[in-house]
C-alpha positions in Angstrom: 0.0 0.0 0.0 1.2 3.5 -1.1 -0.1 6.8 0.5 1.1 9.5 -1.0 0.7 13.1 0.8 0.8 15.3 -1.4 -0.1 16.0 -5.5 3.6 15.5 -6.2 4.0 12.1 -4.8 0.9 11.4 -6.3 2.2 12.4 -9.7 5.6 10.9 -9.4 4.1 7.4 -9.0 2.1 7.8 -12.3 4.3 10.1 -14.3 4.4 8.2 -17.8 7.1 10.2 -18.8 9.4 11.5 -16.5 11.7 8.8 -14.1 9.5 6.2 -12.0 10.6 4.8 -8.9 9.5 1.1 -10.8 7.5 0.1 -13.3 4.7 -2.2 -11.5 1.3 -1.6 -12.2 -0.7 0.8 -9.6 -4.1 1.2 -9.1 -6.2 3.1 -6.3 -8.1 2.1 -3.2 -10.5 3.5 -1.5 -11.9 2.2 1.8 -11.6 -1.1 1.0 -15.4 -2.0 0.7 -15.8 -3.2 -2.2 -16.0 -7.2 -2.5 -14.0 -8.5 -5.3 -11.0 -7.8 -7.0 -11.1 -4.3 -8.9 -8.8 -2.5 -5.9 -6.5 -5.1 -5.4 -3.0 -5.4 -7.6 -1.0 -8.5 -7.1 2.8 -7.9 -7.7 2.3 -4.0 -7.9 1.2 -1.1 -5.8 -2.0 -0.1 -4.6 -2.1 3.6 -3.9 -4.8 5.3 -1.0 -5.0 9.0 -0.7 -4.0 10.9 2.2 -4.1 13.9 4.1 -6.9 15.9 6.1 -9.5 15.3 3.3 -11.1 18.9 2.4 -15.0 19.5 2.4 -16.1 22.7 0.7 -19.0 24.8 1.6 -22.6 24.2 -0.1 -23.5 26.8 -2.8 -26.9 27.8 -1.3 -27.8 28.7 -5.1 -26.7 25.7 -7.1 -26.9 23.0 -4.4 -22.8 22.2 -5.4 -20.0 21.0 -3.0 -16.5 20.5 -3.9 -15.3 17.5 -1.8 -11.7 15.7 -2.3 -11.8 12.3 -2.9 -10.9 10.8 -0.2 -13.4 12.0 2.4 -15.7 9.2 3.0 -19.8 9.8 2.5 -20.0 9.2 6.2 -18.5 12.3 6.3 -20.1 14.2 3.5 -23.4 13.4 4.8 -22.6 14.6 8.5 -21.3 17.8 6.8 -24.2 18.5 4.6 -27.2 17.2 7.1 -26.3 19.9 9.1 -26.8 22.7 6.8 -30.2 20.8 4.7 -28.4 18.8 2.0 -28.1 15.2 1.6 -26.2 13.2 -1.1 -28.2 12.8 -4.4 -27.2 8.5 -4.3 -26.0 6.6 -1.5 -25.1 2.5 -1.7 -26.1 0.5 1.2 -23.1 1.5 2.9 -21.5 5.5 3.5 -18.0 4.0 4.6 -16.9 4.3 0.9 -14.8 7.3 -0.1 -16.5 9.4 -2.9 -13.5 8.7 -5.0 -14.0 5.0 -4.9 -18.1 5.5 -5.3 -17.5 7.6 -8.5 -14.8 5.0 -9.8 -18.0 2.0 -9.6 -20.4 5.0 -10.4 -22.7 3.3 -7.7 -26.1 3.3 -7.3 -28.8 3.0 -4.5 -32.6 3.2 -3.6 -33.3 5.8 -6.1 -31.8 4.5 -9.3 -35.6 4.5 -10.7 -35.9 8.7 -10.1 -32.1 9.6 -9.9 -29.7 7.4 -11.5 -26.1 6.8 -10.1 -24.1 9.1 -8.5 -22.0 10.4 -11.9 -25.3 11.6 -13.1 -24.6 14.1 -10.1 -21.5 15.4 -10.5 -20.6 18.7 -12.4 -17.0 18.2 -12.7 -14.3 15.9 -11.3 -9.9 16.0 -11.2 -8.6 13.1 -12.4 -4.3 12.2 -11.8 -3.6 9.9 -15.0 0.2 8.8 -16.0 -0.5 11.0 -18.9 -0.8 14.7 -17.2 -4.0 16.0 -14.6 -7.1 16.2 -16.3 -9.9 18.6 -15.0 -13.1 16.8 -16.7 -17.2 16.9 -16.3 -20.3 15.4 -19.1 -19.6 18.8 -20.9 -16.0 18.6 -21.0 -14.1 16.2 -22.6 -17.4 14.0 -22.2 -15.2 10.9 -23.3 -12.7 10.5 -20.4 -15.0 11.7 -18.0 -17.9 8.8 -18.4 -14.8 6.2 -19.2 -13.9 7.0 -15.9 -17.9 7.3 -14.1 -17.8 3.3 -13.3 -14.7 2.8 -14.9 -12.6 0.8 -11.8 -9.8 3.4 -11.6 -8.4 2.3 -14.8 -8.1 5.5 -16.4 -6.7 7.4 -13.0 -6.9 8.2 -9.1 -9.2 10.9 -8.9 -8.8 13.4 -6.5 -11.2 16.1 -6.2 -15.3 16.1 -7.3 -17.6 19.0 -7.1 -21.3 17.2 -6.7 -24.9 18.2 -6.9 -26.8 17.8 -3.5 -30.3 17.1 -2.7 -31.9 20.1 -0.5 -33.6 18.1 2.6 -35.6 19.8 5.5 -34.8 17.2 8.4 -33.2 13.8 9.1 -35.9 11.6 8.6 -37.2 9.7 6.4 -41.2 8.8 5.2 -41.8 4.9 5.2 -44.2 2.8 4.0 -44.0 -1.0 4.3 -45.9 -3.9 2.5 -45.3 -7.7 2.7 -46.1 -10.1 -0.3 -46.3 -13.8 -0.2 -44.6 -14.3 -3.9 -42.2 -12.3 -5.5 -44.5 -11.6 -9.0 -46.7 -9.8 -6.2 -44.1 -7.6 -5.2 -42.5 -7.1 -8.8 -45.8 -5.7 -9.6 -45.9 -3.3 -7.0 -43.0 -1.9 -7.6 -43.8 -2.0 -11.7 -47.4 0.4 -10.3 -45.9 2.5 -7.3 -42.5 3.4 -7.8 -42.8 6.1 -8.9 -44.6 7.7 -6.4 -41.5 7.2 -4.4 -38.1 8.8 -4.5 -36.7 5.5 -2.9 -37.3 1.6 -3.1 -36.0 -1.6 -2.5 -37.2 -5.1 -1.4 -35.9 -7.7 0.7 -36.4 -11.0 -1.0 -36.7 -14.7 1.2 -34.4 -16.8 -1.5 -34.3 -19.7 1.5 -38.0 -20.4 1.7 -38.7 -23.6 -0.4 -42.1 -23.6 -2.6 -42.3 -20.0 -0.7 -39.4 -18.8 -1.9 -39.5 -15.2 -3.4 -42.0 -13.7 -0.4 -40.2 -10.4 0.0 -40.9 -7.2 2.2 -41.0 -3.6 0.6 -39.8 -0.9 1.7 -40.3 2.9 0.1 -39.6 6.4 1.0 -39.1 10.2 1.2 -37.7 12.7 3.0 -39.5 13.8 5.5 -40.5 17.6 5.8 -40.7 19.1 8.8 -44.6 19.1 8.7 -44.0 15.2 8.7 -42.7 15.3 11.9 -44.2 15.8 16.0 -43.7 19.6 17.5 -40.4 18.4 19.4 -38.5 17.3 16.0 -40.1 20.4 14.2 -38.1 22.9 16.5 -35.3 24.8 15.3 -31.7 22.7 15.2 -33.3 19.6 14.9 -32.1 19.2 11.9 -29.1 19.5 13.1 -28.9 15.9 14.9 -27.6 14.2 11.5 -29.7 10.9 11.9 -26.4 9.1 11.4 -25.6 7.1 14.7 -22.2 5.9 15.0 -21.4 2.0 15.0 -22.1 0.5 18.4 -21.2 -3.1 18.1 -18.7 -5.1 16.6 -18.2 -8.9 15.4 -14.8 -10.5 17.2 -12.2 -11.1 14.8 -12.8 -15.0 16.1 -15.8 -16.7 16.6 -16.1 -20.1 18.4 -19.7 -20.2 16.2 -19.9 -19.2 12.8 -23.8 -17.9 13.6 -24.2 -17.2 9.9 -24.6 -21.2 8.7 -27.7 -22.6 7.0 -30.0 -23.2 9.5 -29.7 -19.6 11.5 -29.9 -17.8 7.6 -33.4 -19.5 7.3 -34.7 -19.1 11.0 -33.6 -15.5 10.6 -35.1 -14.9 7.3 -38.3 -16.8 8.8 -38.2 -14.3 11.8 -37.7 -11.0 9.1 -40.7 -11.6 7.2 -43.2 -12.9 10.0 -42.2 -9.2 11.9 -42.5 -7.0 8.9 -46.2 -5.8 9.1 -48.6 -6.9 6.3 -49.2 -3.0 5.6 -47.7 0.1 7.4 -47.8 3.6 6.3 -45.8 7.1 7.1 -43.8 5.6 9.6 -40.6 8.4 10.5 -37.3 6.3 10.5 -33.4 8.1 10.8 -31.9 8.0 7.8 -29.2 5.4 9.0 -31.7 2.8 9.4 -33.6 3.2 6.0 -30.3 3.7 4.3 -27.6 2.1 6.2 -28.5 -0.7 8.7 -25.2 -2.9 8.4 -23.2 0.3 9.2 -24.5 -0.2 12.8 -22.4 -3.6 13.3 -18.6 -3.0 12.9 -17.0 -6.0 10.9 -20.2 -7.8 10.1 -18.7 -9.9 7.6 -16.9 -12.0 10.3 -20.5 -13.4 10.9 -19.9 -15.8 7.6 -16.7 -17.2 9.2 -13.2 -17.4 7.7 -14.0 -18.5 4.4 -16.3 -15.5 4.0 -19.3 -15.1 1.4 -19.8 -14.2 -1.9 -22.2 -11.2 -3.5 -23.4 -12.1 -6.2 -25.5 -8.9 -8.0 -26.6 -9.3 -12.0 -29.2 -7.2 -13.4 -31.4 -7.5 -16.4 -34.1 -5.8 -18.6 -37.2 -5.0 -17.3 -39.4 -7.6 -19.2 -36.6 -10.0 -18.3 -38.0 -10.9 -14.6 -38.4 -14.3 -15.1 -35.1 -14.6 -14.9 -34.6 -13.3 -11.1 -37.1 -16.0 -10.6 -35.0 -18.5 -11.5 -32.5 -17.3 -9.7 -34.3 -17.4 -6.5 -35.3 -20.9 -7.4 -32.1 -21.9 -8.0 -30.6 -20.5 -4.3 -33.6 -21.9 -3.0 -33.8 -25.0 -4.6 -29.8 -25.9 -4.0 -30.1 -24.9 -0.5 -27.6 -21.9 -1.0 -28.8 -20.1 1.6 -28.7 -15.7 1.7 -28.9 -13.8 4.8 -29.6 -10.9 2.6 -31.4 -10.6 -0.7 -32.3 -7.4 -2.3 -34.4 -6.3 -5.1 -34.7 -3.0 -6.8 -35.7 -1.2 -10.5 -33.2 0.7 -12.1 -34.4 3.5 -14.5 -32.1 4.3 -17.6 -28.0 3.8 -16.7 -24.9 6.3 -17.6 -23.3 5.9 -20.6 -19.9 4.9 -19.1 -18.4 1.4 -20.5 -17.9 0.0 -17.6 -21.0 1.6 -15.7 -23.5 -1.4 -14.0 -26.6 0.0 -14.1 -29.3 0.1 -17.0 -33.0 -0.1 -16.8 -34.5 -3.3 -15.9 -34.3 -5.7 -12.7 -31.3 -5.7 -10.3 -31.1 -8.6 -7.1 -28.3 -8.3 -5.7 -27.4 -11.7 -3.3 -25.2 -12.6 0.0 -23.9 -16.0 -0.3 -22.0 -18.0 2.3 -18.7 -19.7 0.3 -18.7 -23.4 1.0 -21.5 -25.2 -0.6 -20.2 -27.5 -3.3 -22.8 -26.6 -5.3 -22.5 -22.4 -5.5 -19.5 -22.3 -7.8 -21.6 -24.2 -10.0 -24.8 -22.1 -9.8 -23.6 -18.5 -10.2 -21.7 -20.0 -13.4 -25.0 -20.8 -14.9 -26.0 -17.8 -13.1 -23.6 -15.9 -15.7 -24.9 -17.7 -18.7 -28.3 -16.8 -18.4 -27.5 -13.0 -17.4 -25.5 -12.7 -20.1 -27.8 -14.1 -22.6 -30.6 -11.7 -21.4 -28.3 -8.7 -22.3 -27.8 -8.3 -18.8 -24.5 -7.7 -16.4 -23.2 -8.4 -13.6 -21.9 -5.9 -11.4 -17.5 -5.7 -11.3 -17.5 -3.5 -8.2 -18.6 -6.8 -6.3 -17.6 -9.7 -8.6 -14.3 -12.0 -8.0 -15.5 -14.8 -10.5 -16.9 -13.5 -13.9 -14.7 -15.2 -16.7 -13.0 -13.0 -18.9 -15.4 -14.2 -22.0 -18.5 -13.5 -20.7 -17.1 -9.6 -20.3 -17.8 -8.8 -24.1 -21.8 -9.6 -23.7 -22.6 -8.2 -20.8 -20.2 -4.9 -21.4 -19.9 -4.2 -25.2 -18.6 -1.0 -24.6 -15.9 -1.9 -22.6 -13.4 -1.8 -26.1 -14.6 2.2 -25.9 -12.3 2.4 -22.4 -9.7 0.4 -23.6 -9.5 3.4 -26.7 -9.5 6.2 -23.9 -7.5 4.5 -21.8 -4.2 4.4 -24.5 -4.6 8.6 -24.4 -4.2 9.3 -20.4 -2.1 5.7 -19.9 0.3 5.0 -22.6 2.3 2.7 -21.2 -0.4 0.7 -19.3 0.3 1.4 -15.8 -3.4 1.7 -14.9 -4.0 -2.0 -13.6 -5.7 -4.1 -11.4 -6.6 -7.8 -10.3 -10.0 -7.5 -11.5 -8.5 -6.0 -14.8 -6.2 -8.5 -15.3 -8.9 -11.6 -14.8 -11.0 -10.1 -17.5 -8.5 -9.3 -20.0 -9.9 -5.5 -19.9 -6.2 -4.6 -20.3 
C-alpha cells in the first residue's frame, strides 16, 4: 500500500514520462469495501490517498460541494445534514470514499428517479500517467464517463464537485408492504415506484415452494410538517440521523452464527415481523439507508471463508429470470442472509457503468456449498444471454469471456485508456482476470 501526501508524490508514481521509482502496475483504493478484486493489484502497488480530506461549503444557489476524494460519505453526509443537503445517491453503505463511489459509479434506492451518483456530479480532477485532467459530461465527455464506473483504470481521482439534494430534516417517510410471492411484489414496484423517491425489497431466497415472499420498503424525505412539535423545533435538523457503530463482530468466533439453518430461522423471523401493511412511519436516515453500518466488521459473521455477492441485473421484461435465480438459491439450498431487489431506471453511458434499466437482485452468499460455484456460473450464462451484467465493483469470478456480452462497450475504455495511460500502468486484479487490459 502506497499513500502519498501530497499532489507531487501522487504524480511521481504515475508520471508516464518522467523517471518512476518502478514500473509495477498501480491502481487506487478507496476504503476497502468493495467485495471483489477491482482494488487489489498482485505484484504492484495499490495507492490510497491521504491527508486531512477537504469539504467545501454548499452553494446555497446551485446546491454544489466541492469535496476531495478521499473523504468518505459518512462524512459528506454529516457535513451537509447539518446545513439541509443530503447526497443525491447513496449505496447501502457511506463507509466508501467518494472517490471509490464515483470510480464504480454506484447506485442506490433511487436509481428508478435519480440514476447513479455520476449523473450528479458537475466536474471531477482526475491524476492519469499521462498529465491532470480537469473533466465533467460537458467537458471532454469521453474520459470523463470512461472513468464514471470505470474501476480506476483511467486514473486516481482526486477532487469532485457534486450536486446535492436540499432536505428539510433527518428523517425519512416509510411505508411498508409484505407479499407472499415475488410476482406480487415485482408488480408493486412496476405500479408505485414512482410515487416514491426510494425503493428496494428484501427477497426470502431460502423459503422452499415460498421462496420469493419479499418485504417492501419505500420512502421520502421527511418535511418538517411530517414530523411531531419536538423534531419540528429549530436545530433539529441538526442531529444528522447518522448514529455511530455501536457493536462489533470478534475477529474470532467459536460459532460461525451465519450457517444454513440460523440464515433460514432469521429470514423466517424478518418476514413474520414486517407488518402486512404500514404507512408514514418516521425512520433516521441510517436505518432506512444504512442498517449494516451499525455492526462494525459484520462480515466475520460468515466465518473465515467468508461469502460471496453475487449482483446481475437485467431488462425490465426479463424478470423471469430473477425467478429462477431465487429458485435456483432456494432449490440448491444456497442459503442468503440478505437478498435485495430494486428497478433501475435508464444507466450512464460509461463502458464499464453497471446499471441500465430493468431488474437488479443483488445476493449474500455464504462460500462453501459445493454446489454455489456451480450455480452463479449458470447464473452468468443466463445473465448474459438476457443482455444483462453483472456488477464488477462486487464480482471475484466473472470469466474474462463473458465480459464482451454483458459490457460491449468496454473496447470504448480500452481506446480512452491508451490517451491518459500509454504505457499501461493503470491496472488491477479485477483487470487482469478479465482481460480488460
Amino acid at each position: 500500500m502506497v499513500e502519498p501526501r501530497s499532489r507531487e508524490e501522487l504524480r511521481h508514481l504515475l508520471d508516464a514520462t518522467g523517471p518512476r521509482v518502478d514500473t509495477s502496475s498501480i491502481i487506487a483504493r478507496g476504503l476497502g469495501r468493495s467485495y471483489g478484486d477491482a482494488a487489489q493489484c498482485a505484484g504492484g502497488r495499490v495507492v490510497r490517498l491521504q491527508g486531512s480530506p477537504h469539504i467545501g461549503a454548499v452553494d446555497a444557489n446551485t446546491g454544489t460541494i466541492d469535496v476531495e476524494a478521499g473523504v468518505s460519505l459518512d462524512a459528506l453526509m454529516r457535513h451537509t445534514l447539518m446545513r439541509g443537503w443530503f447526497v443525491p445517491v447513496t449505496p447501502g453503505t457511506r463507509q466508501v470514499t467518494v472517490g471509490g463511489a464515483l470510480a464504480a459509479d454506484v447506485h442506490g434506492k433511487n436509481h428508478h428517479r435519480d440514476g447513479s451518483i455520476c449523473a450528479h456530479v458537475e466536474s471531477l480532477t482526475l491524476e492519469s500517467p499521462a498529465g491532470t485532467f480537469e473533466v465533467g459530461p460537458e467537458r471532454d465527455p469521453e474520459l470523463f464517463w470512461a472513468t464514471a464506473g470505470g474501476m480506476g483504470l483511467t486514473g486516481v481521482i482526486t477532487r469532485a464537485t457534486l450536486r446535492l439534494l436540499p432536505v428539510e430534516t433527518d428523517r425519512m417517510v416509510v411505508d411498508t408492504d409484505r407479499f407472499d410471492d415475488l410476482d406480487a411484489v415485482m408488480a408493486a414496484m412496476e405500479e408505485g415506484d414512482d410515487r416514491y423517491r426510494y425503493s428496494v425489497a428484501w427477497v426470502d431466497c431460502t423459503a422452499g415452494s415460498r421462496a420469493g415472499r419479499a418485504v417492501l420498503t419505500r420512502g421520502d424525505h421527511a418535511r418538517r410538517e411530517d414530523l411531531g412539535p419536538v423534531r419540528r423545533r429549530p436545530g433539529a435538523r441538526g442531529s444528522s440521523g447518522l448514529p455511530a457503530t455501536r457493536l462489533g463482530v470478534p475477529h474470532r468466533l467459536p460459532l460461525h452464527p451465519l450457517n444454513g439453518a440460523t440464515i433460514r430461522a432469521f429470514n423466517e423471523a424478518w418476514y413474520r415481523r414486517a407488518p402486512r401493511q404500514r404507512r408514514d412511519e418516521i425512520q433516521p436516515l441510517g436505518r432506512f439507508f444504512h442498517p449494516l453500518d451499525g455492526v462494525a466488521d459484520w462480515n466475520r459473521l460468515y466465518g473465515p471463508r467468508g461469502f460471496v455477492q453475487y449482483q446481475f441485473v437485467v431488462g425490465p421484461t426479463d424478470g423471469a429470470l430473477v425467478r429462477r435465480a431465487i429458485e435456483l438459491f432456494s432449490s440448491r439450498a444456497l442459503p442468503s442472509f440478505l437478498a435485495v431487489l430494486k428497478r433501475f431506471g435508464p444507466g450512464d453511458p460509461g463502458p464499464l457503468s453497471f446499471p441500465m434499466a430493468g431488474w437488479t437482485l443483488a445476493v449474500d452468499l455464504p462460500v462453501g456449498p459445493e454446489l454455489l460455484p456451480r450455480t452463479l456460473d449458470e447464473l452468468d450464462e443466463l445473465v448474459a444471454g438476457a443482455g444483462g451484467r453483472v456488477y464488477l465493483a462486487k464480482d471475484a469470478r466473472l470469466r474474462p469471456e463473458l465480459l464482451a456480452a454483458m459490457y460491449p462497450r468496454a473496447g470504448d475504455l480500452a481506446r480512452t485508456r491508451r490517451r491518459v495511460d500509454p504505457a499501461g500502468i493503470l491496472r488491477s486484479d479485477l483487470s487482469r482476470r478479465l482481460s480488460i487490459d
